[in-house]
N, CA, C and O of each residue as an XYZ file, in Angstrom:
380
protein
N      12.554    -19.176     86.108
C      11.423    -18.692     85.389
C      11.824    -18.641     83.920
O      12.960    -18.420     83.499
N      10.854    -18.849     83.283
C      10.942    -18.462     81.695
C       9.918    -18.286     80.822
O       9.018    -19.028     80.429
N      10.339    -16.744     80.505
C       9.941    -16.096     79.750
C       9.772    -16.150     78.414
O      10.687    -15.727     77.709
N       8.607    -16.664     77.823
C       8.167    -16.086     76.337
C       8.160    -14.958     75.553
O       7.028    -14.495     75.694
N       8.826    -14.205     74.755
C       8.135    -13.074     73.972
C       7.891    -13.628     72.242
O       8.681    -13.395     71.328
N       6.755    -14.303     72.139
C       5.924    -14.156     70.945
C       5.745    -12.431     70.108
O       5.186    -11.399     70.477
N       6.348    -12.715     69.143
C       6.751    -11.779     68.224
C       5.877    -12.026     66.537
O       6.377    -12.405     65.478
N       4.671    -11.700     66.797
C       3.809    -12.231     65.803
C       4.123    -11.725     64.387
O       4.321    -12.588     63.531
N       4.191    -10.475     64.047
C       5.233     -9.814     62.972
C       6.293    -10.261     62.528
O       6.375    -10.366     61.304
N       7.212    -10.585     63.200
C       8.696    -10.944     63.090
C       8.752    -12.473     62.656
O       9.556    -13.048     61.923
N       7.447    -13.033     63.462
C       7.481    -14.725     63.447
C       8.918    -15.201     64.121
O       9.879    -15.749     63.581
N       8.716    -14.789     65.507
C      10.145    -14.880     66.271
C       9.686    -15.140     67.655
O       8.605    -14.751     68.097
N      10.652    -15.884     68.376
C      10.125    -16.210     69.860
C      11.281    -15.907     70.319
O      12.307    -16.148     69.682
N      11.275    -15.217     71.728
C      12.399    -15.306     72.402
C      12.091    -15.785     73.567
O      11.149    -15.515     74.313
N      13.336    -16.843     73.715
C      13.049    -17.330     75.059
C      13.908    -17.054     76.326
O      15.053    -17.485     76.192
N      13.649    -16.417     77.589
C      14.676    -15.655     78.397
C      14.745    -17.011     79.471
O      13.935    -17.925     79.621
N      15.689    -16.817     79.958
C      15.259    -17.642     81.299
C      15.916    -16.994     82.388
O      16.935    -16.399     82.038
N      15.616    -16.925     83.711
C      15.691    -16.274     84.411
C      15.785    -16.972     86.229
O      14.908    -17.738     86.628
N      16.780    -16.612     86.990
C      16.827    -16.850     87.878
C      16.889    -15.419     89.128
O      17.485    -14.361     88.924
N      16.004    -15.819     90.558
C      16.120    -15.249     91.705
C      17.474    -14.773     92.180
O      18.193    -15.734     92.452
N      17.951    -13.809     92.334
C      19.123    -13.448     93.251
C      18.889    -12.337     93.842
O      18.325    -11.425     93.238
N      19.322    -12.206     95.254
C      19.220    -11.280     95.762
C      19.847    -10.160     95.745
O      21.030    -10.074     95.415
N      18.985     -8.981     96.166
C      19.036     -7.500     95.651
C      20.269     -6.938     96.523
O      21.031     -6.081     96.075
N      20.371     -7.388     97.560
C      21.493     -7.002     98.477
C      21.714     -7.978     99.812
O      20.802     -8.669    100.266
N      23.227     -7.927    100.446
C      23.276     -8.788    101.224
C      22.828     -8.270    102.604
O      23.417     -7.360    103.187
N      21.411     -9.108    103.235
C      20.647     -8.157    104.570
C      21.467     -8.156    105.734
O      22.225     -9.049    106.111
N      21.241     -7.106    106.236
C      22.309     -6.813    107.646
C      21.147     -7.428    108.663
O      19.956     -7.655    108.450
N      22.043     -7.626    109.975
C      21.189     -8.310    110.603
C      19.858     -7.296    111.618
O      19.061     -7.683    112.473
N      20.110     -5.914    111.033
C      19.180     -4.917    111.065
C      17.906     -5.240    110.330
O      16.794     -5.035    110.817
N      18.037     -5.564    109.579
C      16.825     -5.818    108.316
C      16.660     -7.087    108.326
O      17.420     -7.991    108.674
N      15.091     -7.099    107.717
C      14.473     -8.126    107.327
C      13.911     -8.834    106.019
O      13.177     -9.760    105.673
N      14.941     -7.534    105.364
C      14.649     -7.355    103.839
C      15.175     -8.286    103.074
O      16.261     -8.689    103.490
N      14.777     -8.795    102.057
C      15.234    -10.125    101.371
C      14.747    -10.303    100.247
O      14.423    -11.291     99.587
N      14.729     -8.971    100.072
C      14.426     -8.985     98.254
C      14.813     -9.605     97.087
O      15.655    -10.396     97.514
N      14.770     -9.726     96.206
C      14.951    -10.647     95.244
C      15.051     -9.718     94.081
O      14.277     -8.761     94.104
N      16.136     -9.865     92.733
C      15.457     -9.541     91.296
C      15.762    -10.690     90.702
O      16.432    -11.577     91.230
N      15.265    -10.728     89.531
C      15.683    -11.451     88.058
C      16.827    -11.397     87.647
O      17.247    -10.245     87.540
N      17.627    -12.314     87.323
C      18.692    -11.799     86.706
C      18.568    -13.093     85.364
O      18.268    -14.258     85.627
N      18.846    -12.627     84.037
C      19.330    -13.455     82.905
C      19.868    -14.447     83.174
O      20.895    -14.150     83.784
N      19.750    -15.729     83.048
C      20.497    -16.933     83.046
C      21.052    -17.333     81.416
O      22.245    -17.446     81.132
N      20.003    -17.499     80.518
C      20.251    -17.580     79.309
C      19.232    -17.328     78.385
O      18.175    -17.721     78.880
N      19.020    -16.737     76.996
C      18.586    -16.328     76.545
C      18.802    -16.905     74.972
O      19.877    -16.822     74.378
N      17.677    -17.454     74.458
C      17.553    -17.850     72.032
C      16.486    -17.159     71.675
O      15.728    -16.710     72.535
N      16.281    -16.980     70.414
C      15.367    -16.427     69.544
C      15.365    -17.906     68.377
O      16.226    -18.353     67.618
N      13.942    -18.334     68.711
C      13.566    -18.889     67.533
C      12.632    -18.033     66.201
O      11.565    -17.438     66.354
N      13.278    -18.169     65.130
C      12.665    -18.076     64.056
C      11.426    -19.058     63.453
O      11.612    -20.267     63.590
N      10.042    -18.577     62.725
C       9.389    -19.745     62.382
C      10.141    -19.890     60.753
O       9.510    -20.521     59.905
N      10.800    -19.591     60.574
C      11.011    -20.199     59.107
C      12.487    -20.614     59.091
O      13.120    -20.920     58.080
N      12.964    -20.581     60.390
C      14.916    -21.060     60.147
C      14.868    -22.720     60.910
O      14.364    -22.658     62.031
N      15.082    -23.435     60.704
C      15.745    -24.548     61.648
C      16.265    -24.149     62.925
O      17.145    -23.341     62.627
N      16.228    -24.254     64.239
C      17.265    -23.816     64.847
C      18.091    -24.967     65.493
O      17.866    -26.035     66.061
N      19.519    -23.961     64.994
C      20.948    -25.579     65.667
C      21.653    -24.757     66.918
O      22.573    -25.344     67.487
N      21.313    -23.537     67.349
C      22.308    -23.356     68.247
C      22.051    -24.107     69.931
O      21.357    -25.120     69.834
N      22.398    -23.848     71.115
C      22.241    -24.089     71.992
C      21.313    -24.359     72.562
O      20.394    -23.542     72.621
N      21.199    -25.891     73.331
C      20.361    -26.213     74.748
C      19.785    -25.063     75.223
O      20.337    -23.963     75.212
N      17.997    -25.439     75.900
C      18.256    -24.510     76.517
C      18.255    -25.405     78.137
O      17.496    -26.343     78.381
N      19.062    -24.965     78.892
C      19.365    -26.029     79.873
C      18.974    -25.154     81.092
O      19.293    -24.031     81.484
N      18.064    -26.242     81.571
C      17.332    -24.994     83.500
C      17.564    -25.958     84.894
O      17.156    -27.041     85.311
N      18.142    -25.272     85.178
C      18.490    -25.472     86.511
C      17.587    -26.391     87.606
O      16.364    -26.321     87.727
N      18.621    -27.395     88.482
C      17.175    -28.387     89.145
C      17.176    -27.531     89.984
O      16.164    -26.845     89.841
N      17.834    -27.167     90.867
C      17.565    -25.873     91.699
C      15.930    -25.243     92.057
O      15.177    -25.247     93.031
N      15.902    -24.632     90.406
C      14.564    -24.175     90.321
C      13.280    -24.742     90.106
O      12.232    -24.303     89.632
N      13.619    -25.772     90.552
C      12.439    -26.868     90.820
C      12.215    -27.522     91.871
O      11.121    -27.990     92.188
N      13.430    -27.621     92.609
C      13.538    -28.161     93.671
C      13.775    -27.315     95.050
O      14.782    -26.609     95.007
N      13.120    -27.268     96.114
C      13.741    -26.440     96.941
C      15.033    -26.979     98.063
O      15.599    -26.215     98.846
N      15.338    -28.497     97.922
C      16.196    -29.461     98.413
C      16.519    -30.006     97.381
O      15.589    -30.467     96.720
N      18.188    -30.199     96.742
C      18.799    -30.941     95.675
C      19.198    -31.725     96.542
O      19.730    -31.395     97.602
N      18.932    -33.053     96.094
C      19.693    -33.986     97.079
C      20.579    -34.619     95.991
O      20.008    -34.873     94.931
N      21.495    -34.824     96.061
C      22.751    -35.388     96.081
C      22.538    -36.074     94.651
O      22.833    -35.264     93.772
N      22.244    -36.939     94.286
C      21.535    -38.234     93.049
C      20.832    -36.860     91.861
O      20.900    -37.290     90.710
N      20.440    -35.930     91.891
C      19.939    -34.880     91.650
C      21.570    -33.905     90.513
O      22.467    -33.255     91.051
N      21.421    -34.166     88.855
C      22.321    -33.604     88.778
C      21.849    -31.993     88.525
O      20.772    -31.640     88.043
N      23.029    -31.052     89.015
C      23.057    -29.458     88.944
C      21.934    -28.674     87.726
O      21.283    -27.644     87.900
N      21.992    -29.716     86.252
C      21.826    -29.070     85.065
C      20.892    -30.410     84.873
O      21.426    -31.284     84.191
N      19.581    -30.701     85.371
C      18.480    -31.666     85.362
C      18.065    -31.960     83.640
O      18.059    -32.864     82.805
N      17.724    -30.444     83.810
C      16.220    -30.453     82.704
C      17.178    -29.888     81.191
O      18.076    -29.051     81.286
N      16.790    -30.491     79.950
C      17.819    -29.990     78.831
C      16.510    -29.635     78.029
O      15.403    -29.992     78.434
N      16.686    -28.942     76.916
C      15.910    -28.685     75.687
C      16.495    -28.702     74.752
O      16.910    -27.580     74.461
N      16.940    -29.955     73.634
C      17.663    -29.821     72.896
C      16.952    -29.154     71.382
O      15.741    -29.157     71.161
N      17.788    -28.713     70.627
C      17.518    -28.179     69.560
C      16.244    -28.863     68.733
O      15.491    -28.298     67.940
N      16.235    -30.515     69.240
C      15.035    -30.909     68.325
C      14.141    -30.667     69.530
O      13.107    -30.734     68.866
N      13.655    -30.418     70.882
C      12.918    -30.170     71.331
C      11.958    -28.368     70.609
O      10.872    -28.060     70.119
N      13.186    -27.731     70.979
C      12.999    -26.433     70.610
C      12.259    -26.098     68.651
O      11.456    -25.225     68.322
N      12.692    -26.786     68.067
C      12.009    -26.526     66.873
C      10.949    -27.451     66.770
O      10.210    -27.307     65.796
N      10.676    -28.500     67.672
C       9.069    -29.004     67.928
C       8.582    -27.745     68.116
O       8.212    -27.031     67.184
N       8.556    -27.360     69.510
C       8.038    -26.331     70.348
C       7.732    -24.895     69.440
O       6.643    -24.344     69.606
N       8.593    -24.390     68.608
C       8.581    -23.862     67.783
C       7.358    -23.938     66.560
O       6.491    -23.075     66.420
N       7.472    -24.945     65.871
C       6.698    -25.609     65.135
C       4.994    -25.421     65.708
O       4.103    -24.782     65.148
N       4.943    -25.901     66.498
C       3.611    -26.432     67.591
C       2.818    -24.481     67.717
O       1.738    -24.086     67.279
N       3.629    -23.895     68.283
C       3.614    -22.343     68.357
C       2.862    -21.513     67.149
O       1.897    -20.754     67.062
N       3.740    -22.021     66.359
C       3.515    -21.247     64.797
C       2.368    -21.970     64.332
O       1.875    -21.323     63.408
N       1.666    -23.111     64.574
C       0.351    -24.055     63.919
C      -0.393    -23.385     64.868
O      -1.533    -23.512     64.422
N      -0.475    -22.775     65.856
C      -1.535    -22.307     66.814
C      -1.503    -20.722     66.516
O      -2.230    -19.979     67.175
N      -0.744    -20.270     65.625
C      -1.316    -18.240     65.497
C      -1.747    -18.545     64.075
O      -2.200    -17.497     63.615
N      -1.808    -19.523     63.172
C      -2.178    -19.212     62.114
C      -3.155    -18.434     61.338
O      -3.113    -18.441     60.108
């Protein structure tokens, strides 16, 4: 999953990303199979900075419910010129 927080004041985006793990390991008593969020990785774009730091890179996993083999671990990338498109595109739409 990933999370937006549009920061209209600040002119700042943060972007979380987030993966399923489970809340505890179920005994074979239970049927419970809860799930939380946990942080995978987390940037803040600025609308007035360039941004050069890190990919944001998501998991095929979470797209796929079968990785087959040909399928690499780290699929999907967002490189820095993706992200200050995306950025860009964002900031022309609250004007």
């Amino acid at each position: 999953m990933i999370l937006l927080n549009i920061n209209q004041i600040d002119r700042q985006i943060l972007l979380e990303q987030l993966e399923e793990v489970p809340w505890a390991q179920p005994s074979p008593s239970t049927i419970n199979y809860s799930h939380i969020p946990r942080m995978v990785q987390f940037l803040t774009l600025d609308a007035n900075v360039q941004y050069d730091g890190p990919s944001l890179e998501i998991l095929s996993k979470s797209f796929f419910d079968i990785l087959l083999e040909n399928i690499p671990k780290r699929e999907f990338l967002l490189i820095p010129n993706n992200l200050n498109a995306f950025n860009k595109i964002i900031w022309l739409t609250f004007r």
